[in-house]
Backbone as CSV, one residue per row, in Angstrom:
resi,resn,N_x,N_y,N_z,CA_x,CA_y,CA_z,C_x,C_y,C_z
1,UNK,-9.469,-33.736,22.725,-9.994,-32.367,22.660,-11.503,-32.411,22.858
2,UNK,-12.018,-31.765,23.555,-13.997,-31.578,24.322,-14.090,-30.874,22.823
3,UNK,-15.393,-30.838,23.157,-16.335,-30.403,21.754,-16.070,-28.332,22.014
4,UNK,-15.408,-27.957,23.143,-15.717,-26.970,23.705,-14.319,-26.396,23.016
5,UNK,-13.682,-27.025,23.158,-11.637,-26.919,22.880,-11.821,-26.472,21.340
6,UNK,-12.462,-27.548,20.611,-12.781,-27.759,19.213,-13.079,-26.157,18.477
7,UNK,-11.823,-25.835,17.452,-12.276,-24.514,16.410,-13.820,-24.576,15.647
8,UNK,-13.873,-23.897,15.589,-15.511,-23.907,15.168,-15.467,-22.835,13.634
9,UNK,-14.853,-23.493,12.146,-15.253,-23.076,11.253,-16.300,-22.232,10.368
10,UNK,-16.508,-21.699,9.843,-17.414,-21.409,8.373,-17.070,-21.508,7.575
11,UNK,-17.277,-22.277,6.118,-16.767,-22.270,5.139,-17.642,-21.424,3.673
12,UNK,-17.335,-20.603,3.234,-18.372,-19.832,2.335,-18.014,-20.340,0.675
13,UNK,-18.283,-21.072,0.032,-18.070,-20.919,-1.407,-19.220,-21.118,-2.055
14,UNK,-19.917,-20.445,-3.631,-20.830,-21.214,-4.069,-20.851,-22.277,-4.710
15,UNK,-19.073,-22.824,-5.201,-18.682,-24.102,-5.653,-18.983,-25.747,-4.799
16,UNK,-20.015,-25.797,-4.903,-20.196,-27.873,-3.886,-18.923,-28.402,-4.123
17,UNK,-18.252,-28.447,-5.311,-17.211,-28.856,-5.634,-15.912,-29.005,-4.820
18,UNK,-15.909,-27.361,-4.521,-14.767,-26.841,-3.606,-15.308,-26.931,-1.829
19,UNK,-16.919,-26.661,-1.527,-17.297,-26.307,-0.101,-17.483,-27.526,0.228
20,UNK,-17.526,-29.025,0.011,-18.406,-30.030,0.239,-16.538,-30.930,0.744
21,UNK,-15.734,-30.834,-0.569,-14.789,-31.574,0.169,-13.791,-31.169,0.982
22,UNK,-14.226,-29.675,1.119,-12.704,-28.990,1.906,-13.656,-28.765,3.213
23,UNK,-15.065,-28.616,3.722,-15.497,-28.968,4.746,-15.179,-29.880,5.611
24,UNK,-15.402,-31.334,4.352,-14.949,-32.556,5.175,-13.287,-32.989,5.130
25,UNK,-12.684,-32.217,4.839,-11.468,-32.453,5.338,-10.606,-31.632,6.128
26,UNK,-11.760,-30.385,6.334,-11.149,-29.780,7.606,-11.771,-30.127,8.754
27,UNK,-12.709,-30.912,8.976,-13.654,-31.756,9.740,-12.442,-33.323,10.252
28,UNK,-11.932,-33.555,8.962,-10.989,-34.735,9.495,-9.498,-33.862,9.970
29,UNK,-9.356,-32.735,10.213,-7.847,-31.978,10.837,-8.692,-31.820,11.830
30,UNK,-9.870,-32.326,12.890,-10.117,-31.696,14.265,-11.091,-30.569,13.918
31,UNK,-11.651,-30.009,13.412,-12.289,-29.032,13.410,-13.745,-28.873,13.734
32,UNK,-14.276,-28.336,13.942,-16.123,-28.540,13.433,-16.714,-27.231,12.784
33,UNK,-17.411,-27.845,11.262,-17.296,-27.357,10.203,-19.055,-26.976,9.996
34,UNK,-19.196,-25.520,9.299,-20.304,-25.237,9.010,-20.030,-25.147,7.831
35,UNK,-20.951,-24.980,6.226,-20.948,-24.531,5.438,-22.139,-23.381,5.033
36,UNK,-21.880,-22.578,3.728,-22.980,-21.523,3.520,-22.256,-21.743,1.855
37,UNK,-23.292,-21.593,0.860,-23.355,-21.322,-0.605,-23.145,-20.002,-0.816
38,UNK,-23.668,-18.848,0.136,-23.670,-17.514,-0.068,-23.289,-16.704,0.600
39,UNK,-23.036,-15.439,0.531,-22.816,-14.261,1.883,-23.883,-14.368,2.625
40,UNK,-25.200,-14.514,2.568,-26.647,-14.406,2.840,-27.143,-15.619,3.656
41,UNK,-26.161,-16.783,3.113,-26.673,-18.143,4.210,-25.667,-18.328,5.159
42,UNK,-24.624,-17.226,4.704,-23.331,-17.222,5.882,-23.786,-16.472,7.021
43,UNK,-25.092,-15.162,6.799,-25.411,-14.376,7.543,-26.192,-15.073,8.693
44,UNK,-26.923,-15.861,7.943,-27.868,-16.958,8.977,-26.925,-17.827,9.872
45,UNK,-26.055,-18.669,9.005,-25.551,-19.095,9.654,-24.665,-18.909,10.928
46,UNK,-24.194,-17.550,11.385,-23.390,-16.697,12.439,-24.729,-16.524,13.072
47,UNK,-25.405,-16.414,12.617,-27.086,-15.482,13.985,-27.017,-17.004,14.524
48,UNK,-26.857,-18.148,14.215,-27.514,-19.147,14.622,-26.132,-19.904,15.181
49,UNK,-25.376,-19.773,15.085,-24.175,-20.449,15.284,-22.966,-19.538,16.235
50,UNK,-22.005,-20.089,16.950,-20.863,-19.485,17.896,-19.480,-19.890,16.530
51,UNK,-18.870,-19.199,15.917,-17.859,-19.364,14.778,-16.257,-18.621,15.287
52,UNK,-15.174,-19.771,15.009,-14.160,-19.144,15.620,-13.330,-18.447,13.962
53,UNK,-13.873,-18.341,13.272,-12.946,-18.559,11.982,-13.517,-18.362,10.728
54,UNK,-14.083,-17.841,9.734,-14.694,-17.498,8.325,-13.020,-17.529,7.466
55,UNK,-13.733,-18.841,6.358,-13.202,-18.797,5.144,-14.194,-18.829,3.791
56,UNK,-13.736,-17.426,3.471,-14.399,-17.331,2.491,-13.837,-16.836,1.001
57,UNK,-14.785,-17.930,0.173,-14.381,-17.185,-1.504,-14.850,-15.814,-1.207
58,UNK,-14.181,-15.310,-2.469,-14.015,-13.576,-2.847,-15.382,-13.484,-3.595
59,UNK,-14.853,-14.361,-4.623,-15.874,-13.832,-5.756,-17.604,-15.038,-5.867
60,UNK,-18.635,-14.520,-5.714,-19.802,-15.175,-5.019,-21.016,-14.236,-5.816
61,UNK,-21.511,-15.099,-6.745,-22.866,-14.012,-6.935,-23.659,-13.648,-5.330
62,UNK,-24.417,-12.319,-6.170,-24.837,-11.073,-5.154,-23.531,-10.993,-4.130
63,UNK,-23.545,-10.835,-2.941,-22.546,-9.971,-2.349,-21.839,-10.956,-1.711
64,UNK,-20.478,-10.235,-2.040,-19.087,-11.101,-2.630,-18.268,-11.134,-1.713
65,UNK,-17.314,-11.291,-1.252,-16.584,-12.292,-0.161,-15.742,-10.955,0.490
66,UNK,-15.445,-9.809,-0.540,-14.667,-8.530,0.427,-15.868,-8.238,0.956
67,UNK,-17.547,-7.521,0.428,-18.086,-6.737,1.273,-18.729,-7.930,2.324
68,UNK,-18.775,-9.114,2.585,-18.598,-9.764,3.907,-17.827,-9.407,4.860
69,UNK,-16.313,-9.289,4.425,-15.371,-9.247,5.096,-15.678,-8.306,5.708
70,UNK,-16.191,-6.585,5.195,-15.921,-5.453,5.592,-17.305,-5.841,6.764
71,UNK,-18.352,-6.222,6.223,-19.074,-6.348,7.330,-18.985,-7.028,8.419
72,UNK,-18.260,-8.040,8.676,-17.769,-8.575,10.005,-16.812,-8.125,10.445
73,UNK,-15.644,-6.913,9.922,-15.113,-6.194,10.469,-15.854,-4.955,11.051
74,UNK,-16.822,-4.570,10.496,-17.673,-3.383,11.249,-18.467,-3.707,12.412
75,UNK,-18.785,-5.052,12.614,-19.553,-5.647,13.779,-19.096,-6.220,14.978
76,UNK,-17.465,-6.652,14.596,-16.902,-7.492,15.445,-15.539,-7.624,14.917
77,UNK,-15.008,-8.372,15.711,-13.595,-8.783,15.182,-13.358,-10.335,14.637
78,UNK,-14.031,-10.821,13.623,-14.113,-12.168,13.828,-12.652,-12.525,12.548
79,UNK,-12.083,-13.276,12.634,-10.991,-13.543,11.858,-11.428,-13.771,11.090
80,UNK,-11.262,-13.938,9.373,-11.266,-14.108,7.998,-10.292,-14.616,7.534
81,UNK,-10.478,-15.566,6.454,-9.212,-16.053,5.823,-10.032,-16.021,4.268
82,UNK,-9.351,-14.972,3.151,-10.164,-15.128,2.005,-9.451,-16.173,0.781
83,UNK,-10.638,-16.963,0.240,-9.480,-17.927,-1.278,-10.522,-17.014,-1.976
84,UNK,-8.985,-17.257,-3.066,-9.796,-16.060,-4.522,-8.631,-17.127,-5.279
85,UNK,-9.552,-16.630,-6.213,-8.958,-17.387,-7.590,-8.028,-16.351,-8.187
86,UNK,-7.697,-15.279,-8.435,-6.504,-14.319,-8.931,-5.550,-14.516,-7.714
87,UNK,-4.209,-13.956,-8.490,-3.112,-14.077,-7.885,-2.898,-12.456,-7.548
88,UNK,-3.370,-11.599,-8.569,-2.732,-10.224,-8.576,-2.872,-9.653,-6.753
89,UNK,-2.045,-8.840,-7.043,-1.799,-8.334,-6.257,-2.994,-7.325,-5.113
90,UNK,-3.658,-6.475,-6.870,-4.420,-5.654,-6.415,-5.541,-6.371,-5.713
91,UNK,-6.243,-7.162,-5.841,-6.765,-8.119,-4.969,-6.727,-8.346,-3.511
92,UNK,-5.749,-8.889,-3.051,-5.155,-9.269,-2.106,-5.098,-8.129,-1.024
93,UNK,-4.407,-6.880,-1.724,-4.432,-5.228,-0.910,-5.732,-4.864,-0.553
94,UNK,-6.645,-5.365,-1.503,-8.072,-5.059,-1.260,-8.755,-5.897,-0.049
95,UNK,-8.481,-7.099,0.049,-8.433,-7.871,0.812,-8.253,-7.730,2.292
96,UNK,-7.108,-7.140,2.181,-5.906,-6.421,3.541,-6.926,-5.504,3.987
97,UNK,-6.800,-4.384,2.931,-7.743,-3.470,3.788,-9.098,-3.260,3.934
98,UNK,-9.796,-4.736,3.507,-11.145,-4.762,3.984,-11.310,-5.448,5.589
99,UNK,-10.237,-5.884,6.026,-9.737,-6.976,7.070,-9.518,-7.917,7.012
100,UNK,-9.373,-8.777,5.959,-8.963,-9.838,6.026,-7.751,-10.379,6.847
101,UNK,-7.645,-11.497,7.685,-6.591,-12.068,8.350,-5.393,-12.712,7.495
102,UNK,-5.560,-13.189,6.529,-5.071,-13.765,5.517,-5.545,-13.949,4.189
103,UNK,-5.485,-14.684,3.358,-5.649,-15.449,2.011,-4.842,-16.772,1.505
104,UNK,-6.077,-17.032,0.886,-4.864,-18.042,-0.150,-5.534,-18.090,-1.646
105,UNK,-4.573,-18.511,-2.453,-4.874,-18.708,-3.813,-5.476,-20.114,-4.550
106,UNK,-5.864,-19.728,-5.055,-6.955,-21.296,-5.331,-5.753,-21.650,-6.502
107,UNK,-5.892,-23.171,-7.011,-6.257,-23.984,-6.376,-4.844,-23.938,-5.055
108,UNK,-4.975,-24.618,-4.006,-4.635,-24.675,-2.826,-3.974,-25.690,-2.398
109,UNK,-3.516,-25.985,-1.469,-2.818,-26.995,-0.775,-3.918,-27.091,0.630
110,UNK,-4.804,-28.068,0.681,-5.498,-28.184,1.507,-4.223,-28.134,3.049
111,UNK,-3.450,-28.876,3.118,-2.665,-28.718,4.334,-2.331,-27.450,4.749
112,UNK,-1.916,-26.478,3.842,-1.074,-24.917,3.401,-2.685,-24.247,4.234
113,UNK,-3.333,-24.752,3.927,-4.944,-24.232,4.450,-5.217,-24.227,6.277
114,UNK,-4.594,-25.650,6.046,-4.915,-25.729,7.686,-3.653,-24.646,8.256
115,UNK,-2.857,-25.034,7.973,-1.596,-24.227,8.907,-1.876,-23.224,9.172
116,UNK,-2.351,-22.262,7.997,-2.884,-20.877,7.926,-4.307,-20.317,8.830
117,UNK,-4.932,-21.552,8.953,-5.950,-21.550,10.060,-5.429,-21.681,11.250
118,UNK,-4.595,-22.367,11.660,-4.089,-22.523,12.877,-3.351,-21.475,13.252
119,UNK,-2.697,-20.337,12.647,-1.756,-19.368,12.714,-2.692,-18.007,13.277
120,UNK,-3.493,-18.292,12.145,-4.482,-17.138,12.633,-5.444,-17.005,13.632
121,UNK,-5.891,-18.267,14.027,-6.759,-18.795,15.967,-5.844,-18.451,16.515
122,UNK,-4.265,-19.086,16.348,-3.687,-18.716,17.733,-2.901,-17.043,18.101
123,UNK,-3.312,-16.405,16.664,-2.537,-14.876,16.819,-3.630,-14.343,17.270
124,UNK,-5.289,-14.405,16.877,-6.102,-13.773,17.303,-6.861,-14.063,19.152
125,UNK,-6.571,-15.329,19.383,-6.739,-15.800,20.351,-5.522,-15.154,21.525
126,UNK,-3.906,-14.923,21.041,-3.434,-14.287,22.016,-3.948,-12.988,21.800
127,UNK,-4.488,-12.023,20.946,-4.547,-10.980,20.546,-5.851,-11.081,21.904
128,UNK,-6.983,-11.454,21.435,-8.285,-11.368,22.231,-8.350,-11.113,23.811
129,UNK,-7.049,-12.326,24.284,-6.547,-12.317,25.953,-5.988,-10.771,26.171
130,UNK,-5.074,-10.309,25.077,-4.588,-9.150,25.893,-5.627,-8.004,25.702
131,UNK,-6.418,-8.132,24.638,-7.325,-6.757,24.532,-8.559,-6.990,25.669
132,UNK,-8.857,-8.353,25.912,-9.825,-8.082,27.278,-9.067,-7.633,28.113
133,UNK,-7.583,-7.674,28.796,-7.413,-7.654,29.823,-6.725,-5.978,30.311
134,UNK,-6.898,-5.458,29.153,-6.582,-4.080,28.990,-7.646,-2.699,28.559
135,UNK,-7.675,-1.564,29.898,-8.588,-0.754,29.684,-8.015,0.292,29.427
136,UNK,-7.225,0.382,28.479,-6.128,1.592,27.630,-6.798,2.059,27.233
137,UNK,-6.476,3.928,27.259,-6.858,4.235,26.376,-5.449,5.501,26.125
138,UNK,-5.308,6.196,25.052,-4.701,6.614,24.285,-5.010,8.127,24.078
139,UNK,-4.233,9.058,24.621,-4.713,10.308,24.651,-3.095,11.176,23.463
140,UNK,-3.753,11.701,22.341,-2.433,12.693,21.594,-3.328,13.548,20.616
141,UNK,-2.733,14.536,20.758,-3.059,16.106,19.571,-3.956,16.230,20.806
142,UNK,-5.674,16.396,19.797,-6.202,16.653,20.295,-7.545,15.653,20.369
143,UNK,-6.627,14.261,20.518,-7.733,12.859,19.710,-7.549,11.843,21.706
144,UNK,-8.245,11.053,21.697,-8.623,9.651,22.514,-9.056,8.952,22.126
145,UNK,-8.042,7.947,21.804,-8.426,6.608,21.253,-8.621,5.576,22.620
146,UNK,-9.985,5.416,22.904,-9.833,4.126,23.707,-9.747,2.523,22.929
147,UNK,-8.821,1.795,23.410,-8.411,0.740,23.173,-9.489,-0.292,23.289
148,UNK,-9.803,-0.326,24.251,-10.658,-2.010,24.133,-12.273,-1.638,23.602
149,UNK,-12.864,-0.336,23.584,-14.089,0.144,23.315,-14.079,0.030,21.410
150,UNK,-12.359,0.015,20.756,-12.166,0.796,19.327,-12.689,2.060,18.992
151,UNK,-12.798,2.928,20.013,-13.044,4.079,20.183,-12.440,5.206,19.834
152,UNK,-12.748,6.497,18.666,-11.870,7.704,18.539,-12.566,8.682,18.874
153,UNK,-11.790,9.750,19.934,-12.779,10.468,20.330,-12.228,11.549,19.815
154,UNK,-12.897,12.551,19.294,-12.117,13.976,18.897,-12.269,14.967,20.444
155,UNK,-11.493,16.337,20.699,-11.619,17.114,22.115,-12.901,17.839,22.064
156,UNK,-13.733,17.659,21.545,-15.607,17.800,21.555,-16.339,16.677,22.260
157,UNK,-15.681,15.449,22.269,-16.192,14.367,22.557,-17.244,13.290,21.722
158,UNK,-16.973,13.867,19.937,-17.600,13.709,19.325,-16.646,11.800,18.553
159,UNK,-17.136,11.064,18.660,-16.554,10.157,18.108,-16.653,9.516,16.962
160,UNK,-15.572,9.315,15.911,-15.444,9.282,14.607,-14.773,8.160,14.607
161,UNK,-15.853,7.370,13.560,-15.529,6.328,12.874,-14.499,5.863,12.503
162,UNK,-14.084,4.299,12.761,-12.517,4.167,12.285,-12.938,2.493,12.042
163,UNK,-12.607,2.037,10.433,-12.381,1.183,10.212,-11.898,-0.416,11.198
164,UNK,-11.739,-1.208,11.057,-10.727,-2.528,11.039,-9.301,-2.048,11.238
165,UNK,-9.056,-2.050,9.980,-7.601,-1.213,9.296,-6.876,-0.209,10.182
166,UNK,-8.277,0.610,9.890,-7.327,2.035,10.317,-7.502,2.352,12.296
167,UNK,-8.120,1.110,12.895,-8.230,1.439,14.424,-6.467,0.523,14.563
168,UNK,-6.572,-0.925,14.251,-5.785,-1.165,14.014,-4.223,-0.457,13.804
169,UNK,-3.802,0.116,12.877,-2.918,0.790,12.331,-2.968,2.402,13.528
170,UNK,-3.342,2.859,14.034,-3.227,3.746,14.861,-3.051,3.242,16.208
171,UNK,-3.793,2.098,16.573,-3.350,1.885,17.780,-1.929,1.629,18.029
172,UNK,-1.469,1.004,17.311,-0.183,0.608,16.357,0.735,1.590,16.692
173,UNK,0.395,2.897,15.984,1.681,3.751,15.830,1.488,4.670,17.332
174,UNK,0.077,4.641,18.217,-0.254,5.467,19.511,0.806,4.917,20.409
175,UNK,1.172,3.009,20.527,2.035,2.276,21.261,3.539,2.993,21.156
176,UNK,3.762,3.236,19.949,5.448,3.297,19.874,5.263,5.059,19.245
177,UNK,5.146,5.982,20.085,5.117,7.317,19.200,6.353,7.924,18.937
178,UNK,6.210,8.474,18.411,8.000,9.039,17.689,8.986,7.891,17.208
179,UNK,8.379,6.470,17.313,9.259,5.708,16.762,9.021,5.826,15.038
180,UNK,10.344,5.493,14.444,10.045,5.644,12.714,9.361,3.807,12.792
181,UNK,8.336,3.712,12.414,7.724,2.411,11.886,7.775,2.066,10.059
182,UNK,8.486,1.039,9.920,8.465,0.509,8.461,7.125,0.289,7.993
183,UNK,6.874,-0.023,7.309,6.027,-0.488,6.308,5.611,-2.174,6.779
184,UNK,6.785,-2.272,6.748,6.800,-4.211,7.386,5.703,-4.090,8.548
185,UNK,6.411,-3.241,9.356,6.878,-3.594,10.823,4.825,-3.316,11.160
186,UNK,4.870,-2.508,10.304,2.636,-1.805,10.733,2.139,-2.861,9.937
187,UNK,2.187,-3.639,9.063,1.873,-4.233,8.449,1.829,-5.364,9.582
188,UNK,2.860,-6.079,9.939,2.903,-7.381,11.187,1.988,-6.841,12.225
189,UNK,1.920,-5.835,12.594,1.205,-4.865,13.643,-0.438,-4.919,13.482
190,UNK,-0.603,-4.285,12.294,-1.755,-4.650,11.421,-2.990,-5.615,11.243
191,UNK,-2.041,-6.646,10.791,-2.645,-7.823,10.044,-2.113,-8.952,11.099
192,UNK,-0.760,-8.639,11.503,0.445,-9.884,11.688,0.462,-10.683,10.966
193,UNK,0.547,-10.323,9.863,0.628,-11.570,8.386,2.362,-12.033,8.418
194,UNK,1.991,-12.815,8.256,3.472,-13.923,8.349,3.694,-14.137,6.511
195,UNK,2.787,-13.652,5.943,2.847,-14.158,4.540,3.891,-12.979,3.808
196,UNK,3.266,-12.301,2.171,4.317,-11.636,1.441,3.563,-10.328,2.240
197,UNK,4.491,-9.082,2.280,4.113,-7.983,2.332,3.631,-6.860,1.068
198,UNK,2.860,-6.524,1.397,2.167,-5.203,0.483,2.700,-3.992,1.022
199,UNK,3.394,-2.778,0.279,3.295,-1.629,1.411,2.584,-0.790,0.827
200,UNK,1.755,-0.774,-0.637,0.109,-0.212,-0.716,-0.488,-0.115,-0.163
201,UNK,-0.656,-1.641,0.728,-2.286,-1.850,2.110,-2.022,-1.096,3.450
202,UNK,-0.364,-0.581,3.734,-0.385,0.287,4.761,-0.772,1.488,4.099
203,UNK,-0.253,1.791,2.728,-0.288,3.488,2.116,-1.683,3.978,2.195
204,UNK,-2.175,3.012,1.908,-3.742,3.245,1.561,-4.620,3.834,2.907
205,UNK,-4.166,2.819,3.673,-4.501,2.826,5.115,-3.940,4.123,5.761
206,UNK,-3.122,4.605,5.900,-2.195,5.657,6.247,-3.336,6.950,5.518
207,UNK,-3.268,6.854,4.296,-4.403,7.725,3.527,-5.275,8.250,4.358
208,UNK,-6.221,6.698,4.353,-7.515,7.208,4.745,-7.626,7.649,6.304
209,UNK,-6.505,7.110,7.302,-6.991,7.315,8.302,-5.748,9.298,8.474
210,UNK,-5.166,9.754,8.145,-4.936,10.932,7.749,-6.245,11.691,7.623
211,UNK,-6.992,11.336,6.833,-8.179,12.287,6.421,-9.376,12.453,7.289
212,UNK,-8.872,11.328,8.193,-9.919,11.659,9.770,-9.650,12.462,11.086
213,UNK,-7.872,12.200,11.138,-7.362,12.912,12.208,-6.264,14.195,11.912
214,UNK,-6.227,14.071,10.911,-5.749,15.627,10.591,-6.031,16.975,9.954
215,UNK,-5.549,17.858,10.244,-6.262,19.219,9.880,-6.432,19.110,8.713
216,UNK,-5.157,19.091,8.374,-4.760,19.372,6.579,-4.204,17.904,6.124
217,UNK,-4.805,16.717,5.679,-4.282,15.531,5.180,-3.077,15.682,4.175
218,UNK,-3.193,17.114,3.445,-1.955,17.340,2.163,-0.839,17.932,3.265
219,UNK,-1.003,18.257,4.577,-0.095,18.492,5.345,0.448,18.266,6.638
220,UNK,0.186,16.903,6.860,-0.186,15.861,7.987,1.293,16.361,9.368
221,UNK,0.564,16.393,10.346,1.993,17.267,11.799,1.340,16.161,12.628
222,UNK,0.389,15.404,12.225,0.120,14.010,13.233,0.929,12.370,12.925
223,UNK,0.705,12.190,11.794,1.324,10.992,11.270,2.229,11.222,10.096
224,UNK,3.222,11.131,10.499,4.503,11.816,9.260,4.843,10.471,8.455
225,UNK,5.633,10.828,7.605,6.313,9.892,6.552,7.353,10.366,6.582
226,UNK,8.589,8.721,7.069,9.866,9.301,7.078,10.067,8.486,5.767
227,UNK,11.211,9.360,4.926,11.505,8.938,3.749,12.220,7.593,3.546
228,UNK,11.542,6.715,2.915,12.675,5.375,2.761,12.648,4.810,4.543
229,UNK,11.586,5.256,5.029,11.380,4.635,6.394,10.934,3.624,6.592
230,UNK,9.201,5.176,6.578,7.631,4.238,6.910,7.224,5.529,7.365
231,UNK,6.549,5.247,8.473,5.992,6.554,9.284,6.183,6.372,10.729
232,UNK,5.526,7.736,11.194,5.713,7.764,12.329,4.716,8.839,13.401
233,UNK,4.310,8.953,14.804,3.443,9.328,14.915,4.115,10.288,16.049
234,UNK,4.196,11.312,14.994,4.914,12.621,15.865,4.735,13.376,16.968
235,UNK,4.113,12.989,17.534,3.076,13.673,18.931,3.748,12.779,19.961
236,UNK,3.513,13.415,21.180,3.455,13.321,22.351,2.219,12.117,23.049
237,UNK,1.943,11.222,23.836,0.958,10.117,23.821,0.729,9.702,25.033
238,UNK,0.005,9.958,25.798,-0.245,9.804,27.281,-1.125,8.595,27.205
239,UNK,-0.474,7.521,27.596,-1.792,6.781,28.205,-2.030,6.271,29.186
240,UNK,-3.450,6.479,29.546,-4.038,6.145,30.519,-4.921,4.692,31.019
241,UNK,-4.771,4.265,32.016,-5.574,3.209,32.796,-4.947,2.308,33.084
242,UNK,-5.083,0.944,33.035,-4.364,-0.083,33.611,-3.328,-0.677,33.039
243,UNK,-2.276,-1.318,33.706,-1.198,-1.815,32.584,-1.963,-2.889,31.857
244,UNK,-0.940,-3.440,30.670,-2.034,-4.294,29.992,-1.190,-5.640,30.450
């Protein structure tokens, strides 16, 4: 493998304990490994560095391993994999819908680590090929979502903000409209987490992005909920430009 082939890590913890030997042993699985003590030397470290991959602890004095996450989801699409020391649940959902690609639970199975790295390069890496090679965009109600820009346009031409999550999760349901989508099924769509499912981190998600594209969110005629389904995206969906 060229130095070029080679995944190109970050590893974020403020533990030496935990960042010093799981560096060098994802350094001995093929990798090439950066480390950072903080959110703040992780920041330097991306201005100064090309990174295929951020693993980062959650919990980190000053700013902590979700509002990282959310910020490299607002800038880019760079994959995340978060370790946290809780198991709960609520965690993890939080996790989901800050963008995270995955997680794992400390303490860990350094191998269980790599696999999970490797799962997520090669879902985001096919993901990356088809979104360059596609200039979709997504026309329903009275919204345009362009695809490769992450673009929502309202029929003013005024364009409104859309999460990680929630560009994600709409592009999602714009592909298959009038189909009933599970909970699972947006979730794989989503995240493509191969791991346990949450169907909070879609509800939540479903929530917030409701309250951007519909009139009445307490009375949603854009993104329905079929009972004991999932949802579904009741409109009509023209899209336009090249096949993908």
């Amino acid at each position: 493998m060229t130095d070029m082939e080679t995944p190109r890590l970050l590893v974020i913890d403020d533990e030496p304990s935990i960042r010093e030997p799981l560096g060098e042993y994802l350094e001995s699985q093929g990798f090439w490994v950066a480390t950072a003590a903080s959110a703040s030397e992780a920041r330097s470290v991306l201005r100064a560095q090309s990174v295929d991959l951020v693993i980062s602890d959650i919990m980190m004095p000053g700013e902590d391993g979700l509002s990282l996450t959310r910020h490299l989801r607002e800038s880019g699409d760079m994959p995340v994999i978060l370790l946290t020391a809780r198991a709960e649940d609520t965690e993890r959902i939080i996790g989901l819908e800050m963008g995270a690609d995955d997680y794992v639970v400390k303490p860990f199975n350094p191998r269980e680590l790599v696999a999970r790295i490797r799962t997520v390069l090669r879902r985001t890496q096919q993901s990356g090929r088809t979104m360059s090679s596609s200039g979709v965009s997504y026309a329903f109600d009275r919204w345009l979502l362009r695809e490769v820009e992450r673009v929502l346009v309202d029929e003013n031409g005024t364009e409104v903000a859309l999460s990680s999550g929630e560009f994600h999760l709409l592009n999602a349901l714009v592909r298959y409209p009038r189909q009933v989508m599970s909970r699972e099924r947006l979730l794989d769509l989503v995240r493509g987490r191969e791991a346990e499912i949450f169907d909070r981190a879609i509800d939540n998600l479903v929530s917030r992005l409701r309250k951007k594209i519909e009139i009445d969110p307490a009375q949603p005629q854009i993104v329905k909920t079929v009972w004991g389904g999932g949802y579904t995206l009741a409109c009509e969906v023209k899209r336009m430009g090249p096949a993908t």
